[in-house]
C-alpha positions in Angstrom: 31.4 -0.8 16.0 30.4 -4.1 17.5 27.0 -5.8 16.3 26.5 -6.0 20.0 26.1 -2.5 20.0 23.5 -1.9 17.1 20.0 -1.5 17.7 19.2 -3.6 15.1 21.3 -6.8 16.2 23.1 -6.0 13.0 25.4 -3.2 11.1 23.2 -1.4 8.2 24.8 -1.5 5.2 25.4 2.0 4.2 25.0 1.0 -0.1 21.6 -1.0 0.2 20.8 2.3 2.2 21.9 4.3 -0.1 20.0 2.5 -3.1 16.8 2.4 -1.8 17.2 6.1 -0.8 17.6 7.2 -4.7 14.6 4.9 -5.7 12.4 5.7 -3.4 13.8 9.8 -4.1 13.2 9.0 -7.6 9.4 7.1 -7.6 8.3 10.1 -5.2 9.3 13.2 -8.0 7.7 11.6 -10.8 4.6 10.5 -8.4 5.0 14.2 -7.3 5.4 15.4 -11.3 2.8 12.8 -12.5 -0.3 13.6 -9.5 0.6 17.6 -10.7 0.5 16.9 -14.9 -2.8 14.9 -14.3 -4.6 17.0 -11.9 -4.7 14.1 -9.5 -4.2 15.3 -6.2 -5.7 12.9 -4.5 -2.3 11.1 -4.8 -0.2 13.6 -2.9 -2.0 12.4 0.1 -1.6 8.2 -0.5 1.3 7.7 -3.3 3.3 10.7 -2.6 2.9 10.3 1.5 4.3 6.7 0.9 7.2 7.7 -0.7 7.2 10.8 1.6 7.6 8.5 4.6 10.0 6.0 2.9 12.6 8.4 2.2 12.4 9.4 5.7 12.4 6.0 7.3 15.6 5.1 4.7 17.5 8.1 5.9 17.1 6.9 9.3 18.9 3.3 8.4 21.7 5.7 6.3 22.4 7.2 9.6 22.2 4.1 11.3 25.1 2.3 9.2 27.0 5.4 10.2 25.7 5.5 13.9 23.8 2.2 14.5 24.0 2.0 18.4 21.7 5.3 18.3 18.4 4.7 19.1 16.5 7.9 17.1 17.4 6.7 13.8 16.2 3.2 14.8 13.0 5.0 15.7 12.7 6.9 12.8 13.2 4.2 10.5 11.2 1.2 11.8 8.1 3.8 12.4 8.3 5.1 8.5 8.8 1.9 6.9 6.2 0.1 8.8 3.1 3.0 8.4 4.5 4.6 5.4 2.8 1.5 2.6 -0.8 2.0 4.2 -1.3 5.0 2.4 0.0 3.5 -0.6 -2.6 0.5 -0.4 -5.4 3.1 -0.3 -4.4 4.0 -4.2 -4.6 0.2 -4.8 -8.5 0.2 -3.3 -9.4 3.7 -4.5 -8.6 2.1 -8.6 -10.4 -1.1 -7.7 -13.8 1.3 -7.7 -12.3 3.2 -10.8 -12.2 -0.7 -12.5 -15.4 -1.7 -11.1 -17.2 1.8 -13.2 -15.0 0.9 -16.3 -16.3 -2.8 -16.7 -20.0 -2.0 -15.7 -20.9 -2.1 -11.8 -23.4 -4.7 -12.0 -20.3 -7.1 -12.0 -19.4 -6.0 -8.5 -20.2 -7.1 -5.1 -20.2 -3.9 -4.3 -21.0 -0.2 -5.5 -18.0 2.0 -6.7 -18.2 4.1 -4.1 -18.9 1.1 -1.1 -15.1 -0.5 -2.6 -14.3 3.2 -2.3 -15.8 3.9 1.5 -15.2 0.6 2.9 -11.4 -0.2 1.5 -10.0 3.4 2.3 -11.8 3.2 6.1 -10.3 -0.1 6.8 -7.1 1.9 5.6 -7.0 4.8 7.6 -8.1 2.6 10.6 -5.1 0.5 10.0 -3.1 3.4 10.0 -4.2 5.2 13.3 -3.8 1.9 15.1 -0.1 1.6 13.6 0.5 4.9 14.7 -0.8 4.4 17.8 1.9 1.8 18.3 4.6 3.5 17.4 3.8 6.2 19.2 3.8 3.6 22.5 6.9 2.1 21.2 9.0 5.1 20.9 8.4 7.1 24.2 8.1 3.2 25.9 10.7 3.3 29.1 10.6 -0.6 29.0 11.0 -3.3 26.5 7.7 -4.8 28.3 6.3 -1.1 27.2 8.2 -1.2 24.2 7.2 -4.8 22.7 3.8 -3.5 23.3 3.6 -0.7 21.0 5.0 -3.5 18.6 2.1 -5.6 18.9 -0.3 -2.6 18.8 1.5 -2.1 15.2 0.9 -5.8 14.8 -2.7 -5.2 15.0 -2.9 -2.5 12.4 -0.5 -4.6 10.1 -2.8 -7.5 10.8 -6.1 -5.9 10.1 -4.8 -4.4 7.3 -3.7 -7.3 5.7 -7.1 -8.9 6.5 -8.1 -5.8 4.2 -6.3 -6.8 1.6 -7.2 -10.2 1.0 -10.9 -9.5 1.2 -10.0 -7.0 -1.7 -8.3 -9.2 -3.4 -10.9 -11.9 -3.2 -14.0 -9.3 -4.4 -11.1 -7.8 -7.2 -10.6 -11.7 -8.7 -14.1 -12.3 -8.3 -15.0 -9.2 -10.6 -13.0 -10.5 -13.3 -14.6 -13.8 -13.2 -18.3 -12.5 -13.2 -17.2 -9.9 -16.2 -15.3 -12.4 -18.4 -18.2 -15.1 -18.0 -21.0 -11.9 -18.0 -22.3 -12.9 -15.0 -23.9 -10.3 -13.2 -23.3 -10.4 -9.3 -26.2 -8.2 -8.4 -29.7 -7.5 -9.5 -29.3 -4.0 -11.1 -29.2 -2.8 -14.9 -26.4 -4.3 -16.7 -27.0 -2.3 -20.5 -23.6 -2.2 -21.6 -20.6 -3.8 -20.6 -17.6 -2.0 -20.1 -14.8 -2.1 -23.2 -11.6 -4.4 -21.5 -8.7 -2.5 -23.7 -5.4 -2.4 -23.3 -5.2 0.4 -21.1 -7.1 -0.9 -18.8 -6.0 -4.7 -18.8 -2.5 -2.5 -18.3 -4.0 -1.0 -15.2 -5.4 -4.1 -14.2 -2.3 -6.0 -14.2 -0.2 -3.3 -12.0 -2.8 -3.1 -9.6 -2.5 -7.2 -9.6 1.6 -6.5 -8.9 1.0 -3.9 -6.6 -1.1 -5.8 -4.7 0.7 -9.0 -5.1 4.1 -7.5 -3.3 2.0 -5.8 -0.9 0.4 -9.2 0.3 4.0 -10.7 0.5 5.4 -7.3 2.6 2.6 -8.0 5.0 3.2 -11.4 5.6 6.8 -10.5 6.0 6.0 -7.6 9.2 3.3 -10.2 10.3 6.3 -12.6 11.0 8.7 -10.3 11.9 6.7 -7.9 15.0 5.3 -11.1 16.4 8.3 -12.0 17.2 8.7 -8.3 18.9 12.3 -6.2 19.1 14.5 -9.2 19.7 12.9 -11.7 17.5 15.1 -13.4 14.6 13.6 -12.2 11.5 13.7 -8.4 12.7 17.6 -8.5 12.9 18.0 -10.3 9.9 18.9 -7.4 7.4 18.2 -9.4 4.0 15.1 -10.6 5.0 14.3 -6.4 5.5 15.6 -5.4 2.6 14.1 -7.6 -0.1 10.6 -8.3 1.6 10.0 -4.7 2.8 12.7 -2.5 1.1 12.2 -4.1 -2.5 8.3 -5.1 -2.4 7.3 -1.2 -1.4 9.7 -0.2 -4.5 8.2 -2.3 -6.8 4.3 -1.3 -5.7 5.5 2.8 -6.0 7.1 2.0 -9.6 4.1 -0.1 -10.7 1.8 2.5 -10.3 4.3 5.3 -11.8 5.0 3.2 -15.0 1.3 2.0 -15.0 -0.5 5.5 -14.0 -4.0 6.1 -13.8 -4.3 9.8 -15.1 -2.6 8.5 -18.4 -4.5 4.7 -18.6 -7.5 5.8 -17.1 -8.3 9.3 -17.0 -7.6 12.3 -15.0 -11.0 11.9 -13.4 -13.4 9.0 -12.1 -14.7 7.6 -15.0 -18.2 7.2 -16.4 -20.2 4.0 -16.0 -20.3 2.4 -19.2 -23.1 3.8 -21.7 -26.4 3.3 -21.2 -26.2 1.8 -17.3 -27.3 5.2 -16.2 -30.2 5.8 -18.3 -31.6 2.2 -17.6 -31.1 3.9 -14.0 -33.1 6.6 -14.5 -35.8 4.7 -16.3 -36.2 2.6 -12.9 -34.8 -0.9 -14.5 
């Protein structure tokens, strides 16, 4: 089979297919086994639907190195791999609140649940518009119609990313106003929130989860503005470690560092005291 003939300007190799198919395979069981032992299930909907959708978009590039002038598996794959992190970046936002609690809210920009609201809205809009995108991509009769449903997925990607620096931003700021103990707004501060090694453990996989997230965004910022014939989208290494390798690393960081065993099964408690200064009307 010619390159000429591939969808994706290249041939998939069938090994790095075949790799990132038993990763992905294996961070979705023990996210699957983990969410179950800890009662999370809130994860079988963001961590377990990433790794869901991965496996799915990989298969599609497995048959691709087999088949690579088809266009389903083409499809398949470039829709999965670009929607299938956003539910992943909601676990990323949903912990930030889960941190914010832990230290003592009074450090935060923000309430636990507003990180909570705002960070998982921004998410699911991001995701509707990237499906939206894909949707116009793959029944597209045109590449004028098709390179539009790529910049429709653009947007999300775009917006989404946005998301995440904003995060990022009030996330570093929270650990600057708790390690000088300066409270951000004007509510009861009574206790301040223990910084142990679970949580610092926590802390610094949601710092690497983010961290490769940020650099996959860049990456499919690059990549669909340059729509279906554009350089970086048929250059397979570029693929592989900035998309492939960053959403592996952000699944595993959260298995190895997981919140039902560092933090808790459930939302935890602000820390002691905060709530009865609360009720007292501090």
């Amino acid at each position: 089979m010619d390159v000429e003939d591939s969808q994706y300007g290249y041939l998939p190799k069938e090994y790095v297919a075949i790799i990132f198919l038993v990763l992905f395979s294996t961070s979705l069981i023990l996210h699957i086994g983990q969410a179950t032992y800890y009662r999370m299930w809130w994860l079988l909907p963001t961590a377990c639907l990433c790794g869901l959708g991965e496996v799915v978009g990989w298969s599609g590039r497995l048959w691709s190195s087999f088949s690579p002038s088809l266009f389903d598996p083409y499809l398949m794959q470039i829709c999965c791999t670009v929607i299938s992190p956003t539910p992943l970046i909601a676990v990323n936002f949903i912990l930030l609140s889960w941190v914010v609690t832990r230290l003592g809210p009074c450090y935060a920009r923000l309430t636990p649940i507003q990180y909570t609201m705002v960070f998982v809205a921004c998410d699911i809009v991001a995701l509707i518009v990237q499906g939206a995108g894909g949707g116009i991509a793959s029944t597209a009769a045109t590449l004028d119609g098709a390179n539009m449903g790529a910049h429709i997925m653009l947007g999300g990607i775009v917006f989404q990313f946005c998301a995440i620096v904003v995060y990022s931003v009030l996330a570093a700021d929270l650990l600057y106003s708790y390690s000088t103990d300066r409270p951000r707004r004007a509510e009861p501060c009574a206790a301040r929130g223990a910084m142990d090694g679970q949580l610092r453990t926590m802390i610094c996989a949601l710092a690497l989860s983010t961290l490769v997230l940020f650099i996959r965004g860049i990456y499919r910022i690059v990549e669909l503005s340059g729509g279906w014939s554009g350089r970086v989208l048929h250059t397979e290494v570029y693929f592989n470690v900035l998309d492939g390798g960053m959403v592996v690393l952000a699944m595993f960081a959260i298995n190895f560092a997981h919140p039902g065993r560092l933090l808790g099964t459930r939302r935890p408690a602000s820390p002691v005291g905060y709530e009865a200064k609360v009720g007292r009307g501090w």
